[in-house]
N, C-alpha and C positions, 0 to 999 in steps of 0.2 A: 340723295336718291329722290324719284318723280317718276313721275307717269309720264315716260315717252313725246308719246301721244295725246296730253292734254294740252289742251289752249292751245290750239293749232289755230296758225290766221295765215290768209292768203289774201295777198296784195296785189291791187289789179295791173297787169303790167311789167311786176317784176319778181324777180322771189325775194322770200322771206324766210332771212336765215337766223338762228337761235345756237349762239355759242354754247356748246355743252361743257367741252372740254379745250383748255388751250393750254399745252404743255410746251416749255422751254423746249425747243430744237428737235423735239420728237416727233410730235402726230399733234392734229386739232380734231374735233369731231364736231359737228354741228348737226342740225334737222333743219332742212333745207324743205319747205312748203311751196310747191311753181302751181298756178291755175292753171286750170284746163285751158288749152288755148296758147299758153304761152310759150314762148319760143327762146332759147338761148344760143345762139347764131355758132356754127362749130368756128373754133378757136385754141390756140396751145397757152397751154399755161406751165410754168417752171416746176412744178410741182407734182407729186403723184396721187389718185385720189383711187378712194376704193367707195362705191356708191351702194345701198343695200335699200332696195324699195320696200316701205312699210306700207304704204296704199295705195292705189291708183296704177294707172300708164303712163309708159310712154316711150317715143323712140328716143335712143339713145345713139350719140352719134363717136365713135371712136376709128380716128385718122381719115376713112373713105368707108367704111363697115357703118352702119345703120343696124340697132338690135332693138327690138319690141323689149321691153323688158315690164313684167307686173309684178305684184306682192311677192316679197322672197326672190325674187330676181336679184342677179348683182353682176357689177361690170369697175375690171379693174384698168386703170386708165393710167401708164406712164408719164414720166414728167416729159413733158414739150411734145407731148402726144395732142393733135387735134382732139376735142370736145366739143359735144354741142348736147340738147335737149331739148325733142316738140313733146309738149303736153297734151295727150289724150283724153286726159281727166286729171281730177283735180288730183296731184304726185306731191307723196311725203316720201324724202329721202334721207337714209344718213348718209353723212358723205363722212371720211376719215380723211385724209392729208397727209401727206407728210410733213414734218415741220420743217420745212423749205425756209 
């Protein structure tokens, strides 16, 4: 057990992700830190991911839908579903996975 939200670091350019959890064949969970500013270009990935914003903004991008999402926001995203994420300010996320 930890405090979430401690030692949080943001990497200029790209995110900065912190393995929390990584379970055989199940789920992964991580805290995913993107600067303001930064951009994760929409994209499909094999996997299903469930995102829950702990601080900050930003758009989120799921298939052709574009969603603001801030603190306590959440967006759940199917496997081979386009993705993407601009950063409005400096976004701590969890993200969950499935274990793809």
């Amino acid at each position: 057990m930890a405090d979430f939200l401690k030692n949080l670091e943001f990497l200029s350019g790209k995110p900065a992700l912190k393995r929390i959890v990584k379970s055989k064949k199940k789920f992964n969970i991580v805290r995913v830190c993107l600067e303001k500013g930064l951009e994760i270009k929409p994209h499909p990935e094999p996997y299903a991911v469930f995102f829950l914003v702990l601080s900050g903004s930003g758009i989120f991008t799921k298939n052709v839908e574009e969603v603001n999402l801030k603190k306590n926001d959440f967006i759940f995203i199917k496997a081979d579903e386009i993705r993407g994420i601009k950063c409005l300010e400096n976004l701590v996320v969890l993200g969950v996975q499935d274990g793809h």
